[in-house]
PyMOL commands that place a pseudoatom at each C-alpha (Angstrom):
pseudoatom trace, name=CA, resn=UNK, resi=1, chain=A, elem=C, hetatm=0, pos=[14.582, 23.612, 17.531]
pseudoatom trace, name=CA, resn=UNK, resi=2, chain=A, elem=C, hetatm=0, pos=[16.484, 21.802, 14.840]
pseudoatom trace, name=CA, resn=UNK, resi=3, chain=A, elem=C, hetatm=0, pos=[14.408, 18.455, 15.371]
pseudoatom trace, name=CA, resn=UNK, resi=4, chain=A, elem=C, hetatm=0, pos=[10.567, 20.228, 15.144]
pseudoatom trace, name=CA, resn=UNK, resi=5, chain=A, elem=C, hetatm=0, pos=[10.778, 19.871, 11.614]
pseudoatom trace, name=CA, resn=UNK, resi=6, chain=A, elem=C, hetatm=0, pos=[11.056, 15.804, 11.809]
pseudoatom trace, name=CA, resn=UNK, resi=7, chain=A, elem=C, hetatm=0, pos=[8.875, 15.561, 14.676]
pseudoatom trace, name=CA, resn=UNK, resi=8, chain=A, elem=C, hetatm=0, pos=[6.434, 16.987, 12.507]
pseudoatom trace, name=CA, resn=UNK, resi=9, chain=A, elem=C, hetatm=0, pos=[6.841, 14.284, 10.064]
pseudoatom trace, name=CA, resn=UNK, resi=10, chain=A, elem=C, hetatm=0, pos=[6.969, 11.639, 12.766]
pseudoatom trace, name=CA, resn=UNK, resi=11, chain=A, elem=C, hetatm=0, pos=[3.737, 12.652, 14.134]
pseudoatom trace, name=CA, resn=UNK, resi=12, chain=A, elem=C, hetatm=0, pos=[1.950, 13.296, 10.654]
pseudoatom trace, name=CA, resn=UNK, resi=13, chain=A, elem=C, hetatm=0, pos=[3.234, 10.130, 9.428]
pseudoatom trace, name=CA, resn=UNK, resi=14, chain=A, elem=C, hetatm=0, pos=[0.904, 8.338, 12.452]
pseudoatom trace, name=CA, resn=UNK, resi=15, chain=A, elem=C, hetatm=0, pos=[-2.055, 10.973, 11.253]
pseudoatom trace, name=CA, resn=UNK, resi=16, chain=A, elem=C, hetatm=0, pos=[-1.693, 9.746, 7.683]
pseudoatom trace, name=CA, resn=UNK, resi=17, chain=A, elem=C, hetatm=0, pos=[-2.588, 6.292, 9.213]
pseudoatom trace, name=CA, resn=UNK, resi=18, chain=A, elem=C, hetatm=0, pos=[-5.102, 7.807, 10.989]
pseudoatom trace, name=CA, resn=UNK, resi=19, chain=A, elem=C, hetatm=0, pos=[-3.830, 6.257, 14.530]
pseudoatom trace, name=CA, resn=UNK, resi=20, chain=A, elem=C, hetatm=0, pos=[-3.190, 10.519, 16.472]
pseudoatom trace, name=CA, resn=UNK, resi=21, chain=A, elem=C, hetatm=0, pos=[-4.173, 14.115, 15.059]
pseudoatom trace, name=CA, resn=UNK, resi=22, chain=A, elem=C, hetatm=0, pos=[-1.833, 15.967, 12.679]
pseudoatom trace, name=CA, resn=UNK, resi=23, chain=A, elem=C, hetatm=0, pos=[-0.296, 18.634, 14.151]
pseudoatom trace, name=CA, resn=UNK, resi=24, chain=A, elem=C, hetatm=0, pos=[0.851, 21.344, 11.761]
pseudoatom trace, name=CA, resn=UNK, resi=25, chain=A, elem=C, hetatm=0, pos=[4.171, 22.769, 11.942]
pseudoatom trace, name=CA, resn=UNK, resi=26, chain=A, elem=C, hetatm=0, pos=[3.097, 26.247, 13.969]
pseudoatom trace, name=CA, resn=UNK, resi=27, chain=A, elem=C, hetatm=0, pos=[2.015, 23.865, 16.712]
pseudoatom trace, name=CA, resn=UNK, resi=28, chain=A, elem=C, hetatm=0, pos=[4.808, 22.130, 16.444]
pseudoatom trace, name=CA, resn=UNK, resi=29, chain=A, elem=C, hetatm=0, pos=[7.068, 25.341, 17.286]
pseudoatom trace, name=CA, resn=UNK, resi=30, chain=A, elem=C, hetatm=0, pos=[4.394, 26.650, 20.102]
pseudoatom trace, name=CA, resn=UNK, resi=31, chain=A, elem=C, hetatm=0, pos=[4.972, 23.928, 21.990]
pseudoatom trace, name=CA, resn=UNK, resi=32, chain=A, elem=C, hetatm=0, pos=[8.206, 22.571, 21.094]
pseudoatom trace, name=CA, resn=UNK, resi=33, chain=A, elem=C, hetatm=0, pos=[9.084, 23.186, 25.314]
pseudoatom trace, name=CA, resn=UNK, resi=34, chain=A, elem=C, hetatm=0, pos=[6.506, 20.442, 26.091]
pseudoatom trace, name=CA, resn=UNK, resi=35, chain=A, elem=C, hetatm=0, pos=[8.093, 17.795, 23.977]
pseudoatom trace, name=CA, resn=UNK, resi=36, chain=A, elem=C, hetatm=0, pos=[10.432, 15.190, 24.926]
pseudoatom trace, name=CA, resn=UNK, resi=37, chain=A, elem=C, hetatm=0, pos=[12.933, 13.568, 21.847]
pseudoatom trace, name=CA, resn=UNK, resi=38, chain=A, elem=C, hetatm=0, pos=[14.765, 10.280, 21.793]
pseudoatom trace, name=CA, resn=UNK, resi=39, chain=A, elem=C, hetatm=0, pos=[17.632, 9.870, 19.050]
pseudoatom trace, name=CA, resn=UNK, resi=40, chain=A, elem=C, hetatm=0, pos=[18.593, 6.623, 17.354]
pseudoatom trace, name=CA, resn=UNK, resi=41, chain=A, elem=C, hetatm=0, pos=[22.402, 5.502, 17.550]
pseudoatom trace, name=CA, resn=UNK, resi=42, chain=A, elem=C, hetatm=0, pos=[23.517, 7.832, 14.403]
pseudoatom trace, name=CA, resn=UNK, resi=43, chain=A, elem=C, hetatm=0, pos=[21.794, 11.361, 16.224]
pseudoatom trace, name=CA, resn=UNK, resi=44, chain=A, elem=C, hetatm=0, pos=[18.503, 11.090, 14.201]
pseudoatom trace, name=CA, resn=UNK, resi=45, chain=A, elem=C, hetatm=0, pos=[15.046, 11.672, 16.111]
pseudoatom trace, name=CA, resn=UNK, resi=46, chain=A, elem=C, hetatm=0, pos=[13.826, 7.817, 17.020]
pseudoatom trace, name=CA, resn=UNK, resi=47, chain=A, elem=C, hetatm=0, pos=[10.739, 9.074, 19.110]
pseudoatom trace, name=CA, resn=UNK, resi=48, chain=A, elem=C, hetatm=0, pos=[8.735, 11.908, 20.748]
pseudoatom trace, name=CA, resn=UNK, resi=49, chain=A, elem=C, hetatm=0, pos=[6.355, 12.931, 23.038]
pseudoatom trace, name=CA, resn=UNK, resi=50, chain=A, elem=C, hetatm=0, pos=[4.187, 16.034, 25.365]
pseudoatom trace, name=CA, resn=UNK, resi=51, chain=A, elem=C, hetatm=0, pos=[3.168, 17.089, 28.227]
pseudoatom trace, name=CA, resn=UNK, resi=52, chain=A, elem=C, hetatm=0, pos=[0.722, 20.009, 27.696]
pseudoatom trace, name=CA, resn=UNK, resi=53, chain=A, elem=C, hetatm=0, pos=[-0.809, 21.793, 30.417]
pseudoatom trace, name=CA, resn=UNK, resi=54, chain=A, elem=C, hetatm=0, pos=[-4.373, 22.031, 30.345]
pseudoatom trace, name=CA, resn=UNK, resi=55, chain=A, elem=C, hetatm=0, pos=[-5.404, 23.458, 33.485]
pseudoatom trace, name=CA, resn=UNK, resi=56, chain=A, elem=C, hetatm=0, pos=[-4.238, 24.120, 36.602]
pseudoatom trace, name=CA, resn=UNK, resi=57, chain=A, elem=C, hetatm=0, pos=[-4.462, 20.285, 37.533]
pseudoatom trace, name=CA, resn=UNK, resi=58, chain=A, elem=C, hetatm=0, pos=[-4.470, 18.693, 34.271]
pseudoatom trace, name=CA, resn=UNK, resi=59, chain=A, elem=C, hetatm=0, pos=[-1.786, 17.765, 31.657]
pseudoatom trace, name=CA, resn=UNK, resi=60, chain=A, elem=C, hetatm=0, pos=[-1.835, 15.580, 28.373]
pseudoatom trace, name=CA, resn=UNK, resi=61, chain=A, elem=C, hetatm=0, pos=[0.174, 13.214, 27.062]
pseudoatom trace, name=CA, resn=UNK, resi=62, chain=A, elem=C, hetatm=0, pos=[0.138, 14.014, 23.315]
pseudoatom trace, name=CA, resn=UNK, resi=63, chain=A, elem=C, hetatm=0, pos=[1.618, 13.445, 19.946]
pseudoatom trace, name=CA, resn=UNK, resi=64, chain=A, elem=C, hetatm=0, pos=[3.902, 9.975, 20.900]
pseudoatom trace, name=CA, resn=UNK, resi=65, chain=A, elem=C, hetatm=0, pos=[5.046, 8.373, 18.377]
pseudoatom trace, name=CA, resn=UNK, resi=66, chain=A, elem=C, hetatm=0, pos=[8.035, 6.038, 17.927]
pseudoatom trace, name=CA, resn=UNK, resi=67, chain=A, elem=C, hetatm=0, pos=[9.932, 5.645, 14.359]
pseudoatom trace, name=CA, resn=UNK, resi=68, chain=A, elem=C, hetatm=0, pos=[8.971, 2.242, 13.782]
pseudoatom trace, name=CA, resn=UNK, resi=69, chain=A, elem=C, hetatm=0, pos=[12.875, 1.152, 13.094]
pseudoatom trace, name=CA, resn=UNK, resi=70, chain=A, elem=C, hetatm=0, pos=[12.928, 2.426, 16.729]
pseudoatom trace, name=CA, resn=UNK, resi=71, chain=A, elem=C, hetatm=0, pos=[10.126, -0.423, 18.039]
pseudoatom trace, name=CA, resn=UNK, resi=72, chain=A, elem=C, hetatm=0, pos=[10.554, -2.355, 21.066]
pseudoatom trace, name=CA, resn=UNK, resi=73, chain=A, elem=C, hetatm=0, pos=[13.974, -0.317, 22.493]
pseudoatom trace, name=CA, resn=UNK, resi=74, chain=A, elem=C, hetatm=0, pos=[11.869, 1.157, 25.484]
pseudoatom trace, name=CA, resn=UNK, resi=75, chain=A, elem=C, hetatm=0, pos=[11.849, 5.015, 23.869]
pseudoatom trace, name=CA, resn=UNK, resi=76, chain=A, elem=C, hetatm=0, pos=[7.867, 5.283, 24.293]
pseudoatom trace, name=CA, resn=UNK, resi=77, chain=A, elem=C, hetatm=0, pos=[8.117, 3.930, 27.565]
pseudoatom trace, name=CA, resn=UNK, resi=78, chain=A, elem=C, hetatm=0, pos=[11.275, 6.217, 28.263]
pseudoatom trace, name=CA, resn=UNK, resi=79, chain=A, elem=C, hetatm=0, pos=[8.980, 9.538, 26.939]
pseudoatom trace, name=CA, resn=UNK, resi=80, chain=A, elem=C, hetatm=0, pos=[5.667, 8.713, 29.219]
pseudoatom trace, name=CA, resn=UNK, resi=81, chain=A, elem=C, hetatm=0, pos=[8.167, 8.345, 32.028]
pseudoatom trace, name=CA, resn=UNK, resi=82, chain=A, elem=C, hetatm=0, pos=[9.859, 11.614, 31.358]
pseudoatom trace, name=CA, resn=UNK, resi=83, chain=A, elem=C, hetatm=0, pos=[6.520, 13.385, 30.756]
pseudoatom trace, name=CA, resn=UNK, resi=84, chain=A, elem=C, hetatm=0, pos=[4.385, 12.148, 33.954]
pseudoatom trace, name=CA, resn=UNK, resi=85, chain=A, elem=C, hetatm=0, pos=[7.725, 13.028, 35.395]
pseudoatom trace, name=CA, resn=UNK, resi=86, chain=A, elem=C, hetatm=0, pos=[7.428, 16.497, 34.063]
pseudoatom trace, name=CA, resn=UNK, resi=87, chain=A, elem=C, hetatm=0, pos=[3.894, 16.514, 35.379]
pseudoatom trace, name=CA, resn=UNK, resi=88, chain=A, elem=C, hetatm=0, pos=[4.756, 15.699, 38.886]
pseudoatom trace, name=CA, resn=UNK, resi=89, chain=A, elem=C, hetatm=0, pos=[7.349, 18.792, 38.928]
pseudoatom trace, name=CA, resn=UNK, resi=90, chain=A, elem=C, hetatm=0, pos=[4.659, 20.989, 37.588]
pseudoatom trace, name=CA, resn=UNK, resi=91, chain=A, elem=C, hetatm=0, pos=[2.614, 19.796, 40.572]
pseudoatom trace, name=CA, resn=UNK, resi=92, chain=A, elem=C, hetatm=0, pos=[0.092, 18.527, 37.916]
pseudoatom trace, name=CA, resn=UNK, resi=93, chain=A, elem=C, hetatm=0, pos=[-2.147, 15.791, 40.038]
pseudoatom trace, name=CA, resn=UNK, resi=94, chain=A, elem=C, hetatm=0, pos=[-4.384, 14.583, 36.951]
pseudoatom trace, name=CA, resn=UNK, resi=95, chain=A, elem=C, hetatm=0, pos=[-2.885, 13.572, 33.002]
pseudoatom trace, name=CA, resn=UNK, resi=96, chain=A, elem=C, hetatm=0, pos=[-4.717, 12.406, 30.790]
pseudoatom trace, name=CA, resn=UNK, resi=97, chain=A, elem=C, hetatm=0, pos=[-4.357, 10.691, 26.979]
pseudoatom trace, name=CA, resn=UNK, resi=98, chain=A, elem=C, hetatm=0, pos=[-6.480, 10.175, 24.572]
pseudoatom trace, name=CA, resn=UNK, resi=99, chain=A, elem=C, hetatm=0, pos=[-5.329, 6.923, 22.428]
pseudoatom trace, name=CA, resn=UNK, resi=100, chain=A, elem=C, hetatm=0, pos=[-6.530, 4.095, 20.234]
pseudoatom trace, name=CA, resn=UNK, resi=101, chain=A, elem=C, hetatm=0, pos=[-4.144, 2.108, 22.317]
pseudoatom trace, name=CA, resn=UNK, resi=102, chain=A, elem=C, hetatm=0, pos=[-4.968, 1.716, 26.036]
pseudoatom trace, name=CA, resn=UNK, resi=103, chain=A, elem=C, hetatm=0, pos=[-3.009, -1.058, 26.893]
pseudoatom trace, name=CA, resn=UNK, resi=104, chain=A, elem=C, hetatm=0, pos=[-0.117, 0.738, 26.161]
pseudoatom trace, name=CA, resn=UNK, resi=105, chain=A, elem=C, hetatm=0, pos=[-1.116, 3.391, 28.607]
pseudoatom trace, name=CA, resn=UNK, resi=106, chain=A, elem=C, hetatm=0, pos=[-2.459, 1.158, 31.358]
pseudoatom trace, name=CA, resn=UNK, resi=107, chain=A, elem=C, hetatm=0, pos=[1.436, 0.321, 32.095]
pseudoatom trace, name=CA, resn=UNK, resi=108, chain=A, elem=C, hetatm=0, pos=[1.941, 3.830, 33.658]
pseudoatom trace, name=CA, resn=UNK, resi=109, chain=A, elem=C, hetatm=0, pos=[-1.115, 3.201, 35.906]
pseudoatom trace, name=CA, resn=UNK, resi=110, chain=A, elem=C, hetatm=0, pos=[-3.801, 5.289, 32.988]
pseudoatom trace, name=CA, resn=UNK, resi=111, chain=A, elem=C, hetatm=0, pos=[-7.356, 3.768, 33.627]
pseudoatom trace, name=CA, resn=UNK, resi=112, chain=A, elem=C, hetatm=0, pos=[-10.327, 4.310, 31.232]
pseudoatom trace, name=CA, resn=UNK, resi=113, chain=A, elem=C, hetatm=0, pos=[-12.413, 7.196, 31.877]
pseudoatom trace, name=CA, resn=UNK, resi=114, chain=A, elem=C, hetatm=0, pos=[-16.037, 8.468, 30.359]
pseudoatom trace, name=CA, resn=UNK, resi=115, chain=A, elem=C, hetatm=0, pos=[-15.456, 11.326, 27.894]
pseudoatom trace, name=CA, resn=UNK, resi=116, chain=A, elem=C, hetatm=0, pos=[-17.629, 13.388, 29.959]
pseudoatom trace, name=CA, resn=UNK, resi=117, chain=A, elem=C, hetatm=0, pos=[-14.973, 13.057, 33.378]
pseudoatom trace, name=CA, resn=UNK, resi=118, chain=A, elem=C, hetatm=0, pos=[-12.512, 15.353, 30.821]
pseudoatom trace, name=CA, resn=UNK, resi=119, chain=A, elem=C, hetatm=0, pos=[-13.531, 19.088, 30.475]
pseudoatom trace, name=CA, resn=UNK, resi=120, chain=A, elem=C, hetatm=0, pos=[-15.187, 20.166, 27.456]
pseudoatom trace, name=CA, resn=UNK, resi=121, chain=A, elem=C, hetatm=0, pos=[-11.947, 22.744, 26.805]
pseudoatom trace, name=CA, resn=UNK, resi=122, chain=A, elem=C, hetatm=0, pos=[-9.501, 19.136, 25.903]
pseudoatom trace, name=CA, resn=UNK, resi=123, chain=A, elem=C, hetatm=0, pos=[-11.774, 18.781, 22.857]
pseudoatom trace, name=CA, resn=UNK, resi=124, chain=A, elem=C, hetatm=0, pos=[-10.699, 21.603, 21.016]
pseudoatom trace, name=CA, resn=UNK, resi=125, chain=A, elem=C, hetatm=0, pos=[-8.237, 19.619, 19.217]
pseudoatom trace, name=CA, resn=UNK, resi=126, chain=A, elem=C, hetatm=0, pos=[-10.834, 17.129, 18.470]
pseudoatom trace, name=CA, resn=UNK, resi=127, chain=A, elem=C, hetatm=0, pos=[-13.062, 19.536, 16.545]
pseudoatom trace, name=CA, resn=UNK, resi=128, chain=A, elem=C, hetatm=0, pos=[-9.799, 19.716, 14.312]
pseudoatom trace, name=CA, resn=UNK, resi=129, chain=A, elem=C, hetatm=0, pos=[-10.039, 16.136, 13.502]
pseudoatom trace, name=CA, resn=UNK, resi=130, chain=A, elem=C, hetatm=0, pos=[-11.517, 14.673, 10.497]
pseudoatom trace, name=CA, resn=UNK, resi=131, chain=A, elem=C, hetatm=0, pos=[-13.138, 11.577, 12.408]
pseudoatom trace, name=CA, resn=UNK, resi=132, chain=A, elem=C, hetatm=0, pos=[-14.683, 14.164, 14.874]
pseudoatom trace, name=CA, resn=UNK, resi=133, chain=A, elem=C, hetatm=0, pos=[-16.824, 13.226, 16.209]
pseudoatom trace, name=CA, resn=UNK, resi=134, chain=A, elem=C, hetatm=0, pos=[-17.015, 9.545, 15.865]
pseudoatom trace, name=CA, resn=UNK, resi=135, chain=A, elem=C, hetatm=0, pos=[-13.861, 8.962, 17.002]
pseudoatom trace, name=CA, resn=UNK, resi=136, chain=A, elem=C, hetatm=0, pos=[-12.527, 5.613, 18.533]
pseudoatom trace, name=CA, resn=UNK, resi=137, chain=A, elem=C, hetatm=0, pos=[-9.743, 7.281, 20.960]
pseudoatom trace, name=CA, resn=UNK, resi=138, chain=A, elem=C, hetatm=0, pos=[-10.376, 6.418, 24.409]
pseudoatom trace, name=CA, resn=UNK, resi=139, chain=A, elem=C, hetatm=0, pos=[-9.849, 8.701, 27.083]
pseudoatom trace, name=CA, resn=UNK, resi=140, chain=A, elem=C, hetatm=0, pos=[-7.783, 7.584, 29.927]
pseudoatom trace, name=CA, resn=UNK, resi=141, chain=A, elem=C, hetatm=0, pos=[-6.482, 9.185, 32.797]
pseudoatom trace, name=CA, resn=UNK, resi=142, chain=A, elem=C, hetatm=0, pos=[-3.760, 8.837, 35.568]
pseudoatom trace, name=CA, resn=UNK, resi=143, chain=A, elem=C, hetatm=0, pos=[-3.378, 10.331, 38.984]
pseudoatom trace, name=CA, resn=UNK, resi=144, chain=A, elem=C, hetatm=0, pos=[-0.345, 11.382, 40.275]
pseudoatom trace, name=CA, resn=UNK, resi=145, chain=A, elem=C, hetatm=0, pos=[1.190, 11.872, 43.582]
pseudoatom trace, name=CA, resn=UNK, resi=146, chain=A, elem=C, hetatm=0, pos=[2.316, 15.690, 44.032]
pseudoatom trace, name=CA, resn=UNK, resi=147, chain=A, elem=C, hetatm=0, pos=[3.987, 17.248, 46.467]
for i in range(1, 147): cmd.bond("trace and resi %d" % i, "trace and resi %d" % (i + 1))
show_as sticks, trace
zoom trace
């Protein structure tokens, strides 16, 4: 609980640049068990990430974002893993992202989907966003073997 409060301000500062959607502080908290931190050397938050459940078979990656001192030490990588690991233990066969950076995704085996392949519930957040909706995210989406 003691890191929501940065991880707020981690993720807004990437909304300010308009590269992911704000997330207020109540969403911060509601989800806070979905979220997976990284700390620098010195016990400060470096990087975080979701996995959100969206249905039954479907999870999102959501709000990464790395502290741009943190860049190129592997913690985005390290928070995808954890979360698609997190997905497989839920028994979650789909996840999905929705990013302005797919090459970065295509690492962990995402592929580029039509919008219309996600259900129409995953765009609730989108309504929230000021670019909605001519927004440049692209959906992608990564299979996973379950048990």
């Amino acid at each position: 609980m003691s890191d929501v409060r940065e991880m707020q301000r981690l993720v807004n500062s990437y909304a300010e640049q308009d590269k992911m959607l704000a997330r207020s502080l109540s969403e911060m908290y509601e989800h806070v068990r979905d979220f997976f931190v990284a700390e620098d050397d010195a016990g400060g938050l470096a990087a975080c990430g979701a996995i959100t459940v969206s249905w039954e078979d479907l999870g999102e990656v959501r709000s990464l974002a790395v502290a741009q001192r943190e860049f190129g030490k592997g913690l985005g990588t390290g928070i995808v893993r954890a979360c698609l690991d997190e997905a497989r233990r839920l028994e979650i066969a789909r996840v999905f992202v929705l990013t302005y950076i797919p090459g970065y995704f295509e690492r962990f085996g995402f592929r580029e989907v039509g919008r219309e392949e996600l259900p129409h519930k995953i765009w609730a957040d989108c309504i929230k966003c000021p670019k909605f909706p001519e927004c440049g995210e692209v959906p992608m989406v990564v299979d996973l073997a379950v048990r």
